[in-house]
LUMLOLO-162750 format. One record per residue (C-alpha): y, x, z negated; residue in three letters. Coordinates in steps of 0.001 Angstrom, whole numbers. Last residue first. Example, Ala and Ser with C-alpha at 12.3 -4.5 7.8 and 13.67 -1.06 7.14 Angstrom:
<recs>
{Y = -1060; X = 13670; Z = -7140; r = SER}
{Y = -4500; X = 12300; Z = -7800; r = ALA}
</recs>
This chain:
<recs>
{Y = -18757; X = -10544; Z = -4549; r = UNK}
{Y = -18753; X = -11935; Z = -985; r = UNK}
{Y = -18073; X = -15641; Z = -2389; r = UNK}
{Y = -14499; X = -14658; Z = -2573; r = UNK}
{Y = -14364; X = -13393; Z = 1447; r = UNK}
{Y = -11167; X = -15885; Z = 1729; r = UNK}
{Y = -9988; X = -15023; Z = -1866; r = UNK}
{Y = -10084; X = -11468; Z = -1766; r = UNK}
{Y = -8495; X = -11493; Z = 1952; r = UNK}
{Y = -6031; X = -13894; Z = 999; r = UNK}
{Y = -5133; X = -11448; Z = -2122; r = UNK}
{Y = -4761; X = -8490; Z = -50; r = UNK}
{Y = -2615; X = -10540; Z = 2500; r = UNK}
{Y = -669; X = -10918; Z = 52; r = UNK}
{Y = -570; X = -7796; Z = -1695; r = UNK}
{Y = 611; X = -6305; Z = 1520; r = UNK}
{Y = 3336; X = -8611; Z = 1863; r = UNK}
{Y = 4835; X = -7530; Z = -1513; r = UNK}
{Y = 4539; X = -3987; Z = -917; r = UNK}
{Y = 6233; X = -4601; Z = 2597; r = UNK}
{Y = 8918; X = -6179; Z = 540; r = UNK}
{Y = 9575; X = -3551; Z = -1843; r = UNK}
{Y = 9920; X = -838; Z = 923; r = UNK}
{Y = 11904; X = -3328; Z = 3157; r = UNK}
{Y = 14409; X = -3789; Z = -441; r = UNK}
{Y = 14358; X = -160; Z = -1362; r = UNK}
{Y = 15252; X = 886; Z = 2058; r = UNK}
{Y = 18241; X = -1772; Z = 2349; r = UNK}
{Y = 19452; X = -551; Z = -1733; r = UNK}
{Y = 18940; X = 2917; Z = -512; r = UNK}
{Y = 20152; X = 4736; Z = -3838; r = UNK}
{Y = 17030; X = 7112; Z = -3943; r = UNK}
{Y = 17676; X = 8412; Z = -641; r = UNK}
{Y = 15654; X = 7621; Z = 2207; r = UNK}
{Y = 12953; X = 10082; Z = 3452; r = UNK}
{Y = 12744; X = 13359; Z = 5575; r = UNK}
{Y = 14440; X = 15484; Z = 2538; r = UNK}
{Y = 12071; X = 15161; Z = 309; r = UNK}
{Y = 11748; X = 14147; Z = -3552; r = UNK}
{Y = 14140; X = 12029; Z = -4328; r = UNK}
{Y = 11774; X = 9513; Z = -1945; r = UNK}
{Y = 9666; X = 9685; Z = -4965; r = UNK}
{Y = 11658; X = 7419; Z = -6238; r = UNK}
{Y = 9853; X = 4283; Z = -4620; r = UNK}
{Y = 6148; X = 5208; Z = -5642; r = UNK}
{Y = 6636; X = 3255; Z = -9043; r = UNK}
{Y = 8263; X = 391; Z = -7715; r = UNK}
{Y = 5904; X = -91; Z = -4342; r = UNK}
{Y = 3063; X = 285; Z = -7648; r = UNK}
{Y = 4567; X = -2946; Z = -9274; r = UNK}
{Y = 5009; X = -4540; Z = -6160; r = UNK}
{Y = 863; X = -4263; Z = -5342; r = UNK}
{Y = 102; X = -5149; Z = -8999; r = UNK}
{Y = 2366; X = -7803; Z = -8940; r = UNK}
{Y = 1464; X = -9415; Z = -5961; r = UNK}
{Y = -2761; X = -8600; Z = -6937; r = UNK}
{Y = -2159; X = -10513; Z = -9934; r = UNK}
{Y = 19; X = -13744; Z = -8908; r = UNK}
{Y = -2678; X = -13851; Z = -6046; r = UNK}
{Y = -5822; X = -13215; Z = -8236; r = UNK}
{Y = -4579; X = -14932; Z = -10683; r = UNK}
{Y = -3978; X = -18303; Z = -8597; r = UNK}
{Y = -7328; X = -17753; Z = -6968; r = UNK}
{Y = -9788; X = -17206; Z = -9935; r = UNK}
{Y = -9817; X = -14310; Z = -11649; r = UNK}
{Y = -13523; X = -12975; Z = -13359; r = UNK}
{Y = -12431; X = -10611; Z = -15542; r = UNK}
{Y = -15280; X = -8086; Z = -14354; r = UNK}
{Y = -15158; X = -9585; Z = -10542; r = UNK}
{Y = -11450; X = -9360; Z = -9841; r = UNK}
{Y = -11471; X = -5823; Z = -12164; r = UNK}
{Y = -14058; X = -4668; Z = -9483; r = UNK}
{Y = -11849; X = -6225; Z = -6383; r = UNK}
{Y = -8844; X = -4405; Z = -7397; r = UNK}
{Y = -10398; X = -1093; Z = -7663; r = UNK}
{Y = -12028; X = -1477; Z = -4445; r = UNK}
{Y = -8531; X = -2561; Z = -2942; r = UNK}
{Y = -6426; X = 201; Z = -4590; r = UNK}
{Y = -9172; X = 2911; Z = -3476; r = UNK}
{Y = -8681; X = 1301; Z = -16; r = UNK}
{Y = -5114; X = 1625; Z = 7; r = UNK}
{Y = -5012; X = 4852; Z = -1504; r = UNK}
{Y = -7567; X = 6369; Z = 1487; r = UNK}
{Y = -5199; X = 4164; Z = 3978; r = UNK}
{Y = -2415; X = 6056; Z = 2932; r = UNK}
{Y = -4034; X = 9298; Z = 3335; r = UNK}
{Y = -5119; X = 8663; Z = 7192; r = UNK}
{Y = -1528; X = 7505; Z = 7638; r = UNK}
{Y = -932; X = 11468; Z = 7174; r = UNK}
{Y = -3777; X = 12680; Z = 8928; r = UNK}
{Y = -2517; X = 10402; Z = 12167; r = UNK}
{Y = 1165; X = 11220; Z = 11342; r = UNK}
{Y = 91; X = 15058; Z = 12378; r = UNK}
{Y = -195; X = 17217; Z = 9022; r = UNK}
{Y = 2645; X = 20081; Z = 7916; r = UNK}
{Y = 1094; X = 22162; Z = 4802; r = UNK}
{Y = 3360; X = 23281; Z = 1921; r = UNK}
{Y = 3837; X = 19890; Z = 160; r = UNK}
{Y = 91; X = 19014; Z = 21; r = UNK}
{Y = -133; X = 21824; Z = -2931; r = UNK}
{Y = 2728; X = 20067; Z = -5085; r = UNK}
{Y = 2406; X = 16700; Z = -4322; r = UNK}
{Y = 5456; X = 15013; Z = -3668; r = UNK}
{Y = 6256; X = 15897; Z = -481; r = UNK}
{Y = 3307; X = 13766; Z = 918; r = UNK}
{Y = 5281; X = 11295; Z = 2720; r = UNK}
{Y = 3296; X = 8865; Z = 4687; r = UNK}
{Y = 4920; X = 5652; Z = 3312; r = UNK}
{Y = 8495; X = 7189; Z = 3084; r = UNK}
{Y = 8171; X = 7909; Z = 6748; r = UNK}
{Y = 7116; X = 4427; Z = 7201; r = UNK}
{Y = 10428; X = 4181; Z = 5094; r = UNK}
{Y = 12978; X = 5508; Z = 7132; r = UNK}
{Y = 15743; X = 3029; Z = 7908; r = UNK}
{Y = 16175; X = 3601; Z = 11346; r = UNK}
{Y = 16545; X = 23; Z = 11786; r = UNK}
{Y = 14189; X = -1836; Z = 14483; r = UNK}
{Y = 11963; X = 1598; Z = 14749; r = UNK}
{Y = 11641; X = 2042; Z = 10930; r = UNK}
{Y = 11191; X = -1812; Z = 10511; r = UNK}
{Y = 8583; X = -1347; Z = 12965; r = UNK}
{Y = 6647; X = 1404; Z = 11281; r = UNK}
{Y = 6990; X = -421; Z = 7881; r = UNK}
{Y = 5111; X = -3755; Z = 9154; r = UNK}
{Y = 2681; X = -1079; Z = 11208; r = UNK}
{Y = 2045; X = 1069; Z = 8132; r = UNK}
{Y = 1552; X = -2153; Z = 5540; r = UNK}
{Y = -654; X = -4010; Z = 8024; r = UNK}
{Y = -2902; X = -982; Z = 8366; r = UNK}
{Y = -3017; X = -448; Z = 5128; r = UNK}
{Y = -4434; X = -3910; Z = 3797; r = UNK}
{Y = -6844; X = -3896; Z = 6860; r = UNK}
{Y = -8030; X = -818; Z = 5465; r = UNK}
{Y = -7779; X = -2150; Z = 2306; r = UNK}
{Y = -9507; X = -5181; Z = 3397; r = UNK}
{Y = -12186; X = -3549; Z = 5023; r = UNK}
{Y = -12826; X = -688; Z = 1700; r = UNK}
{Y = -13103; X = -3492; Z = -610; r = UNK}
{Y = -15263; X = -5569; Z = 1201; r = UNK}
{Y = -17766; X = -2843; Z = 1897; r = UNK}
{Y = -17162; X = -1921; Z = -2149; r = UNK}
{Y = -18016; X = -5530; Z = -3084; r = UNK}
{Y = -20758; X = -5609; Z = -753; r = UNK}
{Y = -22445; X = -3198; Z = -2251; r = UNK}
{Y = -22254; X = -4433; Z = -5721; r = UNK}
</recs>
């Protein structure tokens, strides 16, 4: 069981890290603000009145992103997935939750507005990407847990 939270925690790490860099440079490349949309903490009531460095703020994505992985990875091993489901699975989890998290950018003025269509679609498709390579990871470390 160890091993399945060690794994969990590397490739949500890994995970997040892809996920901030991919959206990092298509903020750079376009100006289309969705690493900003990534770290935005507006959203949360208490967490909305304090200013944090990017660092703290990525910090907090990659806490999510490892609690998605672990969680991920326990319902892999209680249902017991093999590699197509855990690929179709984890892709549709991972999209499903860029869709939920998407109008929050309503919420703040740093982000993109709601109606975005270019935003929505680099938003959606980093989510996509990163439940790829979530679901490689899974599948490549699969006799881990």
């Amino acid at each position: 069981m160890r091993r399945l939270w060690v794994l969990g925690a590397f490739t949500g790490l890994l995970s997040g890290i892809f996920l901030g860099l991919f959206l990092k440079m298509i903020e750079i490349s376009t100006g289309i603000k969705v690493y900003t949309l990534l770290l935005n903490v507006d959203y949360f009531p208490i967490l909305k009145n304090y200013y944090f460095p990017e660092l703290i703020e990525f910090g907090f994505h990659l806490i999510i992103s490892v609690i998605v992985a672990i969680s991920l990875l326990l319902i892999i091993k209680k249902y017991r997935w093999n590699r197509t489901r855990i690929i179709v699975r984890t892709l549709f989890i991972t999209f499903s939750i860029g869709v939920l998290l998407y109008p929050t950018t309503a919420l703040s003025d740093r982000t993109p507005e709601l109606t975005s269509l270019p935003a929505l679609f680099f938003w959606l498709l980093g989510h996509l990407l990163y439940g790829l390579l979530l679901s490689l990871l899974f599948i490549k470390k699969g006799n881990s847990y």
